[in-house]
C-alpha positions in Angstrom: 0.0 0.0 0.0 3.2 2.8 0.6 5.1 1.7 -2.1 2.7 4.2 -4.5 3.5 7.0 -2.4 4.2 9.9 -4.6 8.2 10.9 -4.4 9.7 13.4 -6.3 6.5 14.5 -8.4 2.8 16.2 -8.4 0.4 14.8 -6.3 -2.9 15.2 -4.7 -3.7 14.0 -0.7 -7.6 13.7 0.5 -9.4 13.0 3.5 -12.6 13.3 5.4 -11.9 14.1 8.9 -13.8 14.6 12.3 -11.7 16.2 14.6 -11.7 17.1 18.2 -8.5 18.9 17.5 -5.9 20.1 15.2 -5.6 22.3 12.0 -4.8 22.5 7.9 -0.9 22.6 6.6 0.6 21.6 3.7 4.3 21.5 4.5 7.6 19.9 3.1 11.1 19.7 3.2 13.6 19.0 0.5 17.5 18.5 0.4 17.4 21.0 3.8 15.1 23.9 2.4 11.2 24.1 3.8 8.0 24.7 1.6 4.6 25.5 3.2 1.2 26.7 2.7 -1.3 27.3 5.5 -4.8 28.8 5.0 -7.7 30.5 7.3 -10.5 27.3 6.9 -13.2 28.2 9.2 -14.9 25.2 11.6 -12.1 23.1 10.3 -10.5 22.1 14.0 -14.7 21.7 14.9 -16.5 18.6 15.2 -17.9 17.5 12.9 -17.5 15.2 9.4 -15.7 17.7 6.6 -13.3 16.9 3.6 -9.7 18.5 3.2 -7.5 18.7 0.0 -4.0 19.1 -0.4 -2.3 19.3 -3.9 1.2 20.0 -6.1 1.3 19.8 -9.9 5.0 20.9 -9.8 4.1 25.3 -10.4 1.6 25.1 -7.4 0.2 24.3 -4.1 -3.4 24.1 -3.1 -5.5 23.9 -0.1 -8.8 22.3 -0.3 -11.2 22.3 2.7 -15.3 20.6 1.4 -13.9 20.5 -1.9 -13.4 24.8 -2.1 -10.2 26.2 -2.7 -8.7 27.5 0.2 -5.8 29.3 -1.2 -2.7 28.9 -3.3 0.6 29.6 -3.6 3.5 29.3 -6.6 6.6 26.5 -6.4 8.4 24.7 -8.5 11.1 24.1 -6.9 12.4 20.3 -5.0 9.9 17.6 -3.5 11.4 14.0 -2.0 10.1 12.3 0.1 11.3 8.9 -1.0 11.3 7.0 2.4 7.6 5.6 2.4 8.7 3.8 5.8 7.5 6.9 7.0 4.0 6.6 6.2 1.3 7.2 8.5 -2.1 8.3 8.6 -3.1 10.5 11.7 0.4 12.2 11.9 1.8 14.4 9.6 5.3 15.0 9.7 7.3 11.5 10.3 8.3 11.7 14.3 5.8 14.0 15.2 3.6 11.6 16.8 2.9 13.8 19.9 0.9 16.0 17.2 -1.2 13.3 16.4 -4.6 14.0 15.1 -7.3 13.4 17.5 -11.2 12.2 16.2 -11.9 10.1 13.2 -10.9 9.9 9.9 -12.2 8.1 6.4 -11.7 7.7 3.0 -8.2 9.0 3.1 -6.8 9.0 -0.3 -3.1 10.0 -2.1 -2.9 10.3 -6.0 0.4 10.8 -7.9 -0.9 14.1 -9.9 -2.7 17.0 -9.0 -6.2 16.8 -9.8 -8.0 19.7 -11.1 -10.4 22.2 -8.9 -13.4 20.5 -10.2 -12.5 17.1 -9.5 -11.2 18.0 -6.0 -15.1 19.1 -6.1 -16.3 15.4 -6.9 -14.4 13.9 -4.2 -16.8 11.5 -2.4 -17.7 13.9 1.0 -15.6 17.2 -1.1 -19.5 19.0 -1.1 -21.5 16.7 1.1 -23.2 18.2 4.5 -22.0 15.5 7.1 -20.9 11.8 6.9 -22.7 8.6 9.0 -25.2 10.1 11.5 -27.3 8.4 14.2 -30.4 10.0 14.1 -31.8 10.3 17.4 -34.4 12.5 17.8 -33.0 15.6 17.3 -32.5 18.5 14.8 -28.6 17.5 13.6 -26.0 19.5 11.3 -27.8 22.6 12.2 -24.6 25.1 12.4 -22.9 23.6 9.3 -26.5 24.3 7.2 -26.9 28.0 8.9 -23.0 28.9 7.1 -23.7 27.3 4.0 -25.2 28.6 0.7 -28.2 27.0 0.8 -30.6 27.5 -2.1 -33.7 30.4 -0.8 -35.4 31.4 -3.9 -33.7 29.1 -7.2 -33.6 25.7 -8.2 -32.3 23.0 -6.0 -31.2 19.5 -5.7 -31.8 17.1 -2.5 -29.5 14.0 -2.1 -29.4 11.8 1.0 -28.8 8.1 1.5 -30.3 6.8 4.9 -31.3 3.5 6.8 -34.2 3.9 8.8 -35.0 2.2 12.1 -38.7 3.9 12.4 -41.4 4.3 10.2 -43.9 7.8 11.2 -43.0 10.9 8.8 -39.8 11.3 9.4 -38.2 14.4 8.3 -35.3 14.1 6.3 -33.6 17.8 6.0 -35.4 21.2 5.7 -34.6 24.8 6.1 -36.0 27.9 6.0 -38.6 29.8 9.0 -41.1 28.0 11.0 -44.6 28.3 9.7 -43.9 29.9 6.4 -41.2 30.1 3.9 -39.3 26.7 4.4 -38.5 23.6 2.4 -38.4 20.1 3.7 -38.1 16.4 2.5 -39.6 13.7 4.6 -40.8 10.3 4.6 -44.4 9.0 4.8 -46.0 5.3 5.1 -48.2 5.9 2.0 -50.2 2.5 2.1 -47.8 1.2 4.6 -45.0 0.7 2.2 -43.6 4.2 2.4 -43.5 7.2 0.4 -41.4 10.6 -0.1 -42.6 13.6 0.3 -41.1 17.3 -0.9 -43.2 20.2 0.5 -42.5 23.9 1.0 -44.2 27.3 2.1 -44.0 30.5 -0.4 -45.7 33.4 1.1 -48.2 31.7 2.6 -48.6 29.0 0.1 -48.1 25.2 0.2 -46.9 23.4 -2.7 -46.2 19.4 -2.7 -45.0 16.0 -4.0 -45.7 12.8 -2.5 -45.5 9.8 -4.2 -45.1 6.4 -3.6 -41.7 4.7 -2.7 -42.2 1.3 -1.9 -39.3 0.1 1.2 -38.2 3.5 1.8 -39.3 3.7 5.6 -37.8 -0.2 6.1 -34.1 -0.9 7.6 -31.6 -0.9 5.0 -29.4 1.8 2.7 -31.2 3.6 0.1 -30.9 6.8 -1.7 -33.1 9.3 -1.8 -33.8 13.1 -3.9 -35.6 15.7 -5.0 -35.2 18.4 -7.3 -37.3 21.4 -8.6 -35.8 23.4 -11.6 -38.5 26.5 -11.4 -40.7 24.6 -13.2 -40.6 20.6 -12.5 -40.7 19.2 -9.1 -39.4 15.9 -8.9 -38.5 13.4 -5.9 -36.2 9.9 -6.8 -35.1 6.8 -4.7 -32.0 4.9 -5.5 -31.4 7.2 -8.1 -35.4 5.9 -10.5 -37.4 8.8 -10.7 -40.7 8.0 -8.6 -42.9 11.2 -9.9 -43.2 14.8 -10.8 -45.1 17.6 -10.8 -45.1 20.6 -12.9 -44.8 24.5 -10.6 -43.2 27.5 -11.5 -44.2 29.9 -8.8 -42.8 30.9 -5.7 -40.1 29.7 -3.7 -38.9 31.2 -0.3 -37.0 29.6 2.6 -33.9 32.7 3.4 -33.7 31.7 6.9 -30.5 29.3 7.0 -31.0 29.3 10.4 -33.6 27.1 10.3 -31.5 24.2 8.6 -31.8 20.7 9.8 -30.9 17.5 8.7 -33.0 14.7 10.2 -36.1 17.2 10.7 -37.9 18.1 7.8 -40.1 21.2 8.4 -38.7 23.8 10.9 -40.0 23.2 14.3 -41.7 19.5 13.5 -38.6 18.0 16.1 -41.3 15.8 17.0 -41.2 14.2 13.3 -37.3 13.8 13.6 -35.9 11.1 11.5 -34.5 7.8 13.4 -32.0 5.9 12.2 -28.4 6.4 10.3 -28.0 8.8 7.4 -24.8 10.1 5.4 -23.9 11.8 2.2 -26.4 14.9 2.4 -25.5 17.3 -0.5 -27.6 20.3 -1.5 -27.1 21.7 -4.7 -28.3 25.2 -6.0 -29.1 23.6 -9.4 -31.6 20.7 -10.3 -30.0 17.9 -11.7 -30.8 16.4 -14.8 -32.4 12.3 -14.3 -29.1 11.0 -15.3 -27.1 13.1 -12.8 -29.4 12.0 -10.2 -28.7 8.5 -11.2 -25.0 8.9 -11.0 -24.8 10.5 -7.5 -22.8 8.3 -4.8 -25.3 5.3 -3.9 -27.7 5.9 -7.1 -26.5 2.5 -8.3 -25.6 0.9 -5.0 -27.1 -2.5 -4.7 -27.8 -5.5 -2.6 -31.9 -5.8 -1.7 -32.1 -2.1 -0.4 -31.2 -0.3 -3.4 -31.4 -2.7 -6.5 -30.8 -0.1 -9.3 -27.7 -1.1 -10.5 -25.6 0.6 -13.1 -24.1 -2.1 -15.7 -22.1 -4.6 -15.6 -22.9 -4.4 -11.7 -25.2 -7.1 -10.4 -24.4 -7.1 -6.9 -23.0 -3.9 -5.3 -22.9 -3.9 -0.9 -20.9 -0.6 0.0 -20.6 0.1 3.4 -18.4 -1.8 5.9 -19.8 -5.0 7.7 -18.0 -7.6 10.1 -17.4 -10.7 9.2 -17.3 -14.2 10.9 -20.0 -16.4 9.3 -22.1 -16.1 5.8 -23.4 -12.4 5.4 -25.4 -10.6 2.9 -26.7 -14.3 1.8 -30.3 -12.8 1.4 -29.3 -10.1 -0.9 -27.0 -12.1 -3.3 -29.9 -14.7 -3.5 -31.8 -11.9 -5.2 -29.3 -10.4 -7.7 -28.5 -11.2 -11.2 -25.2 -13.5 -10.3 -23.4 -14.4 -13.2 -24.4 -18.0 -13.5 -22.6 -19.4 -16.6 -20.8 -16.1 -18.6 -18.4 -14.0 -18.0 -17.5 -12.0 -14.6 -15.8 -9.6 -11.8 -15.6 -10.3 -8.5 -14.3 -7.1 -6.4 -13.9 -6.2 -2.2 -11.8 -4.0 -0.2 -10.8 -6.1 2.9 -8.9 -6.1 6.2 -8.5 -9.3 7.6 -8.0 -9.9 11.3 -6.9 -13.6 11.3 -5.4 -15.9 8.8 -6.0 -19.2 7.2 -8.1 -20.1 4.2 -10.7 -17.7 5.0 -13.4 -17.0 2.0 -14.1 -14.1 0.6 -17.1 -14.7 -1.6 -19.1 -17.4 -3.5 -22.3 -18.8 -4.9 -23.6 -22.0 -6.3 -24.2 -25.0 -5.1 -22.5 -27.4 -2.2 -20.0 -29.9 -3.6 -20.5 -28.6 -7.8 -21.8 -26.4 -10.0 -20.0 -23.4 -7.6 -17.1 -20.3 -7.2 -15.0 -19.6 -4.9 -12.7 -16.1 -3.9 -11.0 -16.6 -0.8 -7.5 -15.9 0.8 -4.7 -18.3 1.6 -1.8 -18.5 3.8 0.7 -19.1 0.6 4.3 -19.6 2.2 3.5 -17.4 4.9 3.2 -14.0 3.3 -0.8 -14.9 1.5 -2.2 -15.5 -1.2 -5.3 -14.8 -3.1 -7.1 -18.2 -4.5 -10.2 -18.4 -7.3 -11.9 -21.8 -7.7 -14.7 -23.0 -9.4 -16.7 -26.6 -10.3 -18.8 -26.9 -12.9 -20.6 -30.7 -13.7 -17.4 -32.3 -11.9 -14.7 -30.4 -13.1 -12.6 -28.0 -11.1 -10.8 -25.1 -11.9 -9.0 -22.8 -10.4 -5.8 -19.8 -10.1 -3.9 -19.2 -7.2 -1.2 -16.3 -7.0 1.1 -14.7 -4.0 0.2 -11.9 -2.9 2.6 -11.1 -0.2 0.3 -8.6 2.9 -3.2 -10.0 2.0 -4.0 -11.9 4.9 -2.5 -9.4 7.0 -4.7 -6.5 9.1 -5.1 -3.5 7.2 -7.4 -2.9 4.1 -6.5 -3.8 0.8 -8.6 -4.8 -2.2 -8.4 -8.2 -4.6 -10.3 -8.5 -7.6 -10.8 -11.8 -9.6 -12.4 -12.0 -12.9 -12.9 -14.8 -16.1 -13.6 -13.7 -19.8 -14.5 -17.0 -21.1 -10.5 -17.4 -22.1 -8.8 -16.0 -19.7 -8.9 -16.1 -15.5 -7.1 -13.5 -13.6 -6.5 -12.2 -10.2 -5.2 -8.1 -8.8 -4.6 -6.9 -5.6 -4.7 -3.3 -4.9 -5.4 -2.7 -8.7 -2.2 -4.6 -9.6 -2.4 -8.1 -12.0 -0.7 -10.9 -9.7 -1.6 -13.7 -12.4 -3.6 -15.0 -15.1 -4.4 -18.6 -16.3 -6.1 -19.5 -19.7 -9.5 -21.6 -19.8 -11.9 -21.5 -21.8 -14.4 -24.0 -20.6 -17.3 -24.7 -18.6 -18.6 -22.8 -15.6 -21.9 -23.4 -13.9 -23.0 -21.4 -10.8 -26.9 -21.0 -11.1 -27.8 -21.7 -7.6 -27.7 -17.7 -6.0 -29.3 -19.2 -2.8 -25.8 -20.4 -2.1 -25.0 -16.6 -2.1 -22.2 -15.7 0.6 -20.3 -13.0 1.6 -17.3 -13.3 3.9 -17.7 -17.7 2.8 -16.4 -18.8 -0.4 -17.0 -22.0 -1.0 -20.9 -23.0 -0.2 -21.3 -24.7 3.2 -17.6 -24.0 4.4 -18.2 -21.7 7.0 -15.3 -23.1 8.9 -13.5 -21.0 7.0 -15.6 -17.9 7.1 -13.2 -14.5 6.7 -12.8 -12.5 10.0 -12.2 -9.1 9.6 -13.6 -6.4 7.7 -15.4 -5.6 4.3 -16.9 -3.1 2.2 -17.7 -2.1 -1.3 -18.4 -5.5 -2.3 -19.1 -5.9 -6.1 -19.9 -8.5 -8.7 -20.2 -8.0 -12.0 -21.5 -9.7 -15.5 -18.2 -8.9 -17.6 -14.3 -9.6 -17.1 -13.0 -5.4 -16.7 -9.7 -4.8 -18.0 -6.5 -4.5 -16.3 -7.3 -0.6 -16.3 -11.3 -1.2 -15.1 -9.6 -3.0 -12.7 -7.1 -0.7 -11.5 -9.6 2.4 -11.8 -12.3 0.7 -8.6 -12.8 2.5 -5.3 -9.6 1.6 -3.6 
């Protein structure tokens, strides 16, 4: 994992941070001489989830802070930092350790070139309102909605993923005054399978969408939005437009003050929404259907969100523990590949060793595949395996770290010709074949077990951003996923 770590050329660092103390820096030093920038980022040493961006492209240093440009200054002189021994996450220079950050980080990422304002902007959290929330009861987010720019009179764009753990009409987020002049977004039972519902006060007037939703007030992820562009109202879940409404008159909700996420309309604590939500972004434009459809868990899958973007068939994002067969319910309803082509992909971090599974699906004894780890002269290695009508196949490669702790991902995939296996984006070996391969039986759907029925040798650690796929990606595909 250091042995990317960018040395003598541009780069880019990221990372979503929720501090209870510490500040923004960007500092080096090369052959004895020091380079710095530091910026005024208001709220930054708060609590409370934001994203900060630090970058080079070898004329100029940037500050990011929830994906905004902080400020800038010119260099293009010396950068090495070649030891990567000295890596570490939490403290910034090497040695400093007493200056450790303190609260939680996520999604830290380091990329050898500078990326470009706009796609500092499109970093997952870079312009999203807070990270994982537990909902309880209460009006959350409030000050962080009161400073920002939050749309009073335009057009507007809505974006939250949440898991419920109460049905009612929870409110989702909302701003504006009590009473008058305010937006909100909320949920509804509608028939007892759920709804969404956009409303909001102009003047004195009340306009509204509800429509039907079926799932969005039960347990599990699942997007949800709304939009209005001045003269469409629409509201979406998991990224399918559920209805719209045509209005072009008045919109008015000034007061920022009044901004809450997990209350819908100012006041209505009561109504509060109860359970987890993350990735709340408010846009001052309304995005277009296939905008909507490519926003963060749009196309996130497993049972609670099943509107997948191709080749995905199976997509389970957020972390879960493992120690037995999970997820078995929501892999025996997704479109496995059965006898074609495929991409198996997770981001791990193991906490024992062995032969622990990874994923599979099929059948006990035939007619199955198998991804799981293997101890591999000590160091690990990274095993695929199928049987199909008797016959098994199979690749196994070294892949020195992976059954170590610490999260890395693997990747497996077959193109009818050709089986190969990555880890961390790399190729670590391929194997022709071009025969048969026969997993129908999704029921036999595991995650954290390969091979069906061998729980014994269920993975123990961590996983997240588990994906499946009905095509073999490329080496480049391959390279370009999540981690």
């Amino acid at each position: 994992m250091k042995v990317g770590l960018r040395t003598t050329g541009p780069f880019t660092i990221y990372a979503e941070i929720n501090p209870t103390a510490g500040g923004i820096h960007l500092y080096w030093k090369a052959n004895g001489r020091q380079v710095e920038l530091a910026v005024q980022a208001d709220g930054v040493i708060s609590s409370g989830w934001k994203s900060v961006a630090a970058s080079w492209d070898k004329s100029t240093i940037k500050i990011y802070m929830n994906g905004k440009v902080m400020g800038s200054k010119a260099y293009s002189g010396a950068f090495n930092a070649v030891d990567k021994s000295g890596f570490c996450a939490c403290v910034g220079e090497p040695g400093r350790t007493h200056e450790a950050f303190q609260g939680k980080m996520r999604h830290v990422q380091v990329l050898n070139r500078a990326l470009e304002d706009s796609a500092v902007k499109a970093l997952p959290m870079a312009h999203a309102a807070s990270g994982v929330k537990e909902a309880s009861l209460k009006c959350m987010q409030n000050a962080e909605g009161s400073k920002a720019d939050l749309p009073s009179t335009g057009s507007f764009t809505i974006y939250a993923e949440i898991n419920p753990s109460a049905g009612g009409h929870p409110g989702v987020v909302g701003w504006g005054s009590q009473g008058d002049n305010f937006v909100s977004l909320r949920l509804i039972p509608w028939r007892g399978n759920g709804g969404i519902h956009l409303y909001w006060k102009a003047n004195g007037r009340q306009v509204e969408l509800a429509v039907q939703a079926d799932g969005v007030i039960s347990s599990g992820w699942k997007s949800i939005a709304a939009s209005w562009d001045k003269s469409t109202i629409k509201i979406y879940m998991n990224g399918k437009l559920m209805g719209s409404k045509a209005y072009s008159g008045a919109f008015n909700a000034v007061d920022k003050s009044g901004f809450c996420a997990c209350v819908g309309e100012p006041g209505r604590t009561h109504e509060a929404f109860n359970g987890e939500m993350r990735n709340v972004q408010i846009m001052d434009k309304a995005l277009s259907d296939t905008e909507v459809k490519s926003l963060p868990m749009a196309d996130s899958g497993g049972s609670s969100a099943p509107q997948l973007k191709a080749p995905l068939v199976y997509k389970h994002a957020s972390s879960f523990q493992c120690n037995k067969c999970m997820q078995n319910a929501e892999g025996s309803k997704a479109d496995l590949p059965s006898t074609g082509s495929f991409t198996i992909y997770a981001e791990i971090n193991p906490s024992a060793g062995g032969h622990p599974g990874v994923v599979g699906w099929g059948s006990q004894g035939d007619n199955f595949v198998s991804l799981r780890l293997i101890p591999w002269r000590g160091n690990g290695g990274i095993h695929l395996y199928w049987k199909a009508n008797g016959r098994q196949v199979e690749l196994a490669v070294q892949a020195d770290g992976v059954i170590s702790s610490g999260w890395k991902s693997i990747a497996a995939s077959w193109d009818k010709s050709t089986i190969k296996i990555y880890m961390n984006g790399k190729l670590m070996g391929s194997k022709a074949y071009s025969g048969a391969f026969n997993a129908v039986d999704k029921s036999g759907f595991c995650a954290c077990v390969g091979e069906p029925g061998r729980t014994h040798e269920a993975f123990n650690g961590e996983m997240r951003n588990l994906e499946i796929m009905n095509k073999a990606l490329s080496d480049s595909e391959v390279k370009a996923l999540p981690m």
